[in-house]
C-alpha positions as CSV (number, residue, x, y, z in Angstrom):
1,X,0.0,0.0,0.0
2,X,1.2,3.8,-0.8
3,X,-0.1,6.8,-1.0
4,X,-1.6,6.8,3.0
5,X,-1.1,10.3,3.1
6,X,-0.8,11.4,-0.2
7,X,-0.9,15.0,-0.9
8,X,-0.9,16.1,2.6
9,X,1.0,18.2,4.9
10,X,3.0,17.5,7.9
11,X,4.3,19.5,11.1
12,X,7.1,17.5,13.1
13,X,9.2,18.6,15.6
14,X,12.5,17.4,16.6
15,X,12.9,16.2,12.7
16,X,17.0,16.3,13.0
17,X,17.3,12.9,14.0
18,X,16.1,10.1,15.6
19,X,12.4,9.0,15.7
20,X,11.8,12.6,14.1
21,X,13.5,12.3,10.8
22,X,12.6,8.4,10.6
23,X,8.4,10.4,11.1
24,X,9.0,12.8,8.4
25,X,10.8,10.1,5.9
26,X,8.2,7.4,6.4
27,X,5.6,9.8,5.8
28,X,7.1,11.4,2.4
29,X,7.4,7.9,1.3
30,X,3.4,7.9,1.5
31,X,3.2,11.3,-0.3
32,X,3.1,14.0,2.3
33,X,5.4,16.9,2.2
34,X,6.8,18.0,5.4
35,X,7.3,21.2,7.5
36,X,10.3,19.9,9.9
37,X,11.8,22.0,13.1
38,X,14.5,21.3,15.1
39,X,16.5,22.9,18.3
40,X,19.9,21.6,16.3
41,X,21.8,22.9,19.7
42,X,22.4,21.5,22.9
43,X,19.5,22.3,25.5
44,X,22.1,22.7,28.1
45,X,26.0,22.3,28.2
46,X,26.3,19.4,30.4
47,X,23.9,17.3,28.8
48,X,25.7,13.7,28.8
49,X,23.5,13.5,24.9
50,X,25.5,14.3,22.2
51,X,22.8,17.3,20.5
52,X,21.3,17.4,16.8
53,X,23.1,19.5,14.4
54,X,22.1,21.5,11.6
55,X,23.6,19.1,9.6
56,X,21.2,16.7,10.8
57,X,18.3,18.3,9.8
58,X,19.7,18.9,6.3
59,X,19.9,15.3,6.2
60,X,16.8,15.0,7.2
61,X,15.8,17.4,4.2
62,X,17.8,15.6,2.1
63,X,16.2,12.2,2.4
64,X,13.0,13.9,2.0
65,X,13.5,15.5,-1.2
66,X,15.5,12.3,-2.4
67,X,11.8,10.6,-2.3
68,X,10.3,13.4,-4.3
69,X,8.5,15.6,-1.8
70,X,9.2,19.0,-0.8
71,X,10.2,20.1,2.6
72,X,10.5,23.3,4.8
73,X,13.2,23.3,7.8
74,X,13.7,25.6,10.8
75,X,15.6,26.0,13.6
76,X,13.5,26.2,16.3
77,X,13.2,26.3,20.0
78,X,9.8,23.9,21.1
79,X,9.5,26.6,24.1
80,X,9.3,29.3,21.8
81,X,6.0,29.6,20.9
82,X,6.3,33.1,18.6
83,X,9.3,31.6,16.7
84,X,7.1,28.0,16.3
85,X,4.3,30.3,15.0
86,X,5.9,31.7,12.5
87,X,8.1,29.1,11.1
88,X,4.6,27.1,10.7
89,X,3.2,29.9,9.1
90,X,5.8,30.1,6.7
91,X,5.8,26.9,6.0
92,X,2.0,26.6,5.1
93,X,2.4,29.5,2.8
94,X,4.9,27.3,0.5
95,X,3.4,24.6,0.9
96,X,-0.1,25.4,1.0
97,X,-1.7,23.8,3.5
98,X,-1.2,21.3,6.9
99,X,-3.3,18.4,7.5
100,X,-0.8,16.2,10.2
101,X,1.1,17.9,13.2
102,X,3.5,15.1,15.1
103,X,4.4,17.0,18.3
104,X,7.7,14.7,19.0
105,X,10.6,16.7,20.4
106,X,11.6,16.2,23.7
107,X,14.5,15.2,26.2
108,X,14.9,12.7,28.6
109,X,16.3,12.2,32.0
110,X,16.8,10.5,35.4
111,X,19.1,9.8,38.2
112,X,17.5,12.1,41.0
113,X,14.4,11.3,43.2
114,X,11.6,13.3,42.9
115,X,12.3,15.5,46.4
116,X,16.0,15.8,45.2
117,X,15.3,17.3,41.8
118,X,16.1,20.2,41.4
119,X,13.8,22.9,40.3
120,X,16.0,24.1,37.1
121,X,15.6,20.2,35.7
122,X,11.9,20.2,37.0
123,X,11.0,23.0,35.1
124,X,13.4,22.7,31.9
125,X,11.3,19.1,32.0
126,X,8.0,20.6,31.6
127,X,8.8,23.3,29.4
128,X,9.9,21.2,26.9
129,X,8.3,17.9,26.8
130,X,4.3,19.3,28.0
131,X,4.5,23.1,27.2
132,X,6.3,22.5,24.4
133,X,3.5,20.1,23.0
134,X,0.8,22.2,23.8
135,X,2.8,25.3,21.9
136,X,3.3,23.0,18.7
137,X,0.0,21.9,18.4
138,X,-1.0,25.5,19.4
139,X,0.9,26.7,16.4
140,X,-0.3,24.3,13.7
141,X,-4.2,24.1,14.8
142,X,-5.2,27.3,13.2
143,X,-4.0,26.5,9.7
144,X,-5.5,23.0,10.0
145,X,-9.1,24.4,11.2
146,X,-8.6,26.8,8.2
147,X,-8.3,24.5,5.8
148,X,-11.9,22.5,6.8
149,X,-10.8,19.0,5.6
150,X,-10.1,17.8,9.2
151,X,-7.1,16.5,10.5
152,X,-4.9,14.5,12.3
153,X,-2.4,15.1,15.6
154,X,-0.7,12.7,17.2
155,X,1.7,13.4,20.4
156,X,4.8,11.8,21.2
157,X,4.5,10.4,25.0
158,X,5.9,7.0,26.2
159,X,5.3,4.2,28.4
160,X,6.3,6.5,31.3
161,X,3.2,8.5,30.4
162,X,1.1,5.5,31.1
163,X,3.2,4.0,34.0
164,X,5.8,5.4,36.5
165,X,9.5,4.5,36.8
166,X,11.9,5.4,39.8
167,X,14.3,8.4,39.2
168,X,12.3,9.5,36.5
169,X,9.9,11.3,38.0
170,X,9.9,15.1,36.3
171,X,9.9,13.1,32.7
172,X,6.8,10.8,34.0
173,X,4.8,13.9,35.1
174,X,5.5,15.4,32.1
175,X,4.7,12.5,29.8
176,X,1.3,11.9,31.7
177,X,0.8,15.4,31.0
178,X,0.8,15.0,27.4
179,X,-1.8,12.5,27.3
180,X,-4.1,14.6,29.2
181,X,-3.0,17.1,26.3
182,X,-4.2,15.0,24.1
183,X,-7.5,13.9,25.3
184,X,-8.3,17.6,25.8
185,X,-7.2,18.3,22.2
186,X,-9.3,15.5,21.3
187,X,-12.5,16.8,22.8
188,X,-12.7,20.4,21.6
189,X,-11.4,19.2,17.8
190,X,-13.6,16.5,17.5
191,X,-16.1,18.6,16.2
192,X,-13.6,19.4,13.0
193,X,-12.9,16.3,12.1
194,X,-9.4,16.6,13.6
195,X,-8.3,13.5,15.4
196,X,-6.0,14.0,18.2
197,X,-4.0,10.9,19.7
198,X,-0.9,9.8,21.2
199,X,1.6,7.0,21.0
200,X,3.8,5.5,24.0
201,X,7.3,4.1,22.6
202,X,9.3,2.0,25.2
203,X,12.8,2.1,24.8
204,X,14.1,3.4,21.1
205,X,17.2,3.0,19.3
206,X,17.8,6.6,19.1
207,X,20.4,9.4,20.6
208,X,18.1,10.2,23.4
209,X,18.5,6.6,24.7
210,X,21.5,5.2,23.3
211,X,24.0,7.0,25.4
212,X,26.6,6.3,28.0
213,X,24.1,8.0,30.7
214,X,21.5,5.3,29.8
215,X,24.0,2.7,30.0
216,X,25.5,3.6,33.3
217,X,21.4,4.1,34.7
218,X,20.4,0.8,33.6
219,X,23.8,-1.2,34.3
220,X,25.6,0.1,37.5
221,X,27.2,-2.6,38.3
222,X,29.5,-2.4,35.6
223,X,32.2,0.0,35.2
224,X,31.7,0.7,31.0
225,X,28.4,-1.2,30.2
226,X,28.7,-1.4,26.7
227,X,25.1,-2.0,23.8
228,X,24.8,-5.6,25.2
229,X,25.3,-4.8,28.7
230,X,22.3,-2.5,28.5
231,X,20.1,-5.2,26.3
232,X,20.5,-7.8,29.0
233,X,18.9,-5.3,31.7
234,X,16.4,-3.1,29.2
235,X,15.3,-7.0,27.5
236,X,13.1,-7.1,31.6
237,X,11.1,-4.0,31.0
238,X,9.4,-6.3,27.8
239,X,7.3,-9.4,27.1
240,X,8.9,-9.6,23.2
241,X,12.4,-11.0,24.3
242,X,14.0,-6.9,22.9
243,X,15.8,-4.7,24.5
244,X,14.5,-1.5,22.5
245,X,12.6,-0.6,19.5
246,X,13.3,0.8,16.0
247,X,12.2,4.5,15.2
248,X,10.6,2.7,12.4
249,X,8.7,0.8,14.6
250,X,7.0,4.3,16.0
251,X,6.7,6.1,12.7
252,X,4.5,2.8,11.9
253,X,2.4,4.0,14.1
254,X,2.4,7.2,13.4
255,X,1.6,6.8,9.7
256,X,-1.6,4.8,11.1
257,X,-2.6,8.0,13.1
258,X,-2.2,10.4,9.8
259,X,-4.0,8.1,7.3
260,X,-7.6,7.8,6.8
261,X,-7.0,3.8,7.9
262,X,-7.6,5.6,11.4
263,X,-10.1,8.0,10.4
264,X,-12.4,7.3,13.7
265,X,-9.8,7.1,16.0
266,X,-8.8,9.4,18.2
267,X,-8.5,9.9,22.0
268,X,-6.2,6.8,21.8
269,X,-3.3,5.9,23.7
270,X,-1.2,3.8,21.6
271,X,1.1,1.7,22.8
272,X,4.5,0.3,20.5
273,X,5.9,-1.2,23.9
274,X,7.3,-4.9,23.2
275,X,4.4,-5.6,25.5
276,X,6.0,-3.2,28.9
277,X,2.8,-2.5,29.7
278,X,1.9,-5.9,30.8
279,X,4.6,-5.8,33.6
């Protein structure tokens, strides 16, 4: 099957890399052209994650255009709601319209207990990962109301938005937040047609979790836990006998939330989890 999404229009966020770019890619292969923002800077300089580049968002760009749909990037700031504004804005103008906003960027963390966090990491937390989904869909409604065909938004939470885990605990409030986001959303669009939903990915083979931090969180009893190490310990979280996902595995999901295949869905939770949700 092709053409799920053919001749539509796409808002992502977080598009340099990761479970962004593998978003915007799987949907241009299904005939949607894309609107793509990105930070492309670190959020803070002793984040442990190495940051997205500019250069990974022109790859991004590049794979998109190599599949014969057009694309408009940005450097942007997801806590920036004015410059979010306007680089949407812009975009619609070339490209005419937006059907599809995926509200994916965010950062991760863990280590501290809730009463030890400290405020700086609590509110850098919400900022980004619930404010800054609320400000991205915020940004993109308007334009999808205006073009009366309906619509489809689907917000990046996680397993820790269903469920709690200890030492994460600014990153599970946050993450719960978005699905009460989206169930909101979903209420006071229905009456568009615009279908507002969320998917919860376990552990993905990205940046944000595929880092010596992570490694170190989930094996400390070794001294450099290595891809393997961390499999043996992450593989407990799941049912499936995995470690992690593929961002493949979520932008799956997230081409089922943009196509008409899901056309009466919405207010869903949907889980890509390897089955974590059962334990």
């Amino acid at each position: 099957m092709t053409g799920r999404v053919e001749g539509k229009v796409a808002f992502i966020t977080g598009a340099a890399r990761g479970q962004g770019r593998s978003h915007a890619v799987k949907l241009a292969q299904e005939g949607a052209d894309i609107i793509a923002v990105d930070i492309c800077k670190p959020i803070r300089p002793d984040t442990s994650i190495a940051p997205a580049r500019p250069d990974d968002l022109a790859e991004t760009a590049n794979l998109v255009k190599a599949l014969g749909r057009r694309i408009v990037t940005a450097e942007v700031d997801v806590r920036d709601y004015d410059a979010l504004r306007a680089e949407v804005d812009a975009g619609v103008e070339q490209l005419g319209r937006l059907d599809i906003i995926v509200a994916n960027a965010g950062i991760g963390n863990g280590g501290e207990t809730l009463d030890r966090t400290a405020e700086s990491d609590w509110q850098e937390m919400i900022d980004i990962n619930l404010s800054g989904v609320w400000k991205s869909v915020k940004a993109g409604v308007p334009h999808i109301l205006s073009g009366e065909q309906g619509g489809s938004i689907i917000l990046t939470s996680s397993v820790g938005g269903l469920k709690s885990h200890a030492h994460m605990g600014p990153y599970i409030a946050a993450k719960h937040g978005v699905v009460g986001l989206m169930r909101s959303f979903a209420v006071e669009l229905g009456q568009h047609f615009v279908r507002v939903n969320s998917v919860h990915p376990t552990n993905v083979n990205s940046p944000m979790f595929m880092h010596e931090a992570t490694m170190k969180m989930f094996r400390p009893d070794l001294e450099n836990p290595g891809p393997e190490d961390l499999k043996v310990a992450a593989q407990t979280m799941h049912v499936l006998p995995i470690g992690w996902v593929e961002p493949e595995d979520i932008s799956n999901a997230v081409l089922f939330l943009a196509s008409n295949e899901s056309r009466y869905v919405t207010g869903l939770p949907l889980t890509v989890d390897a089955g974590s949700m059962l334990k």
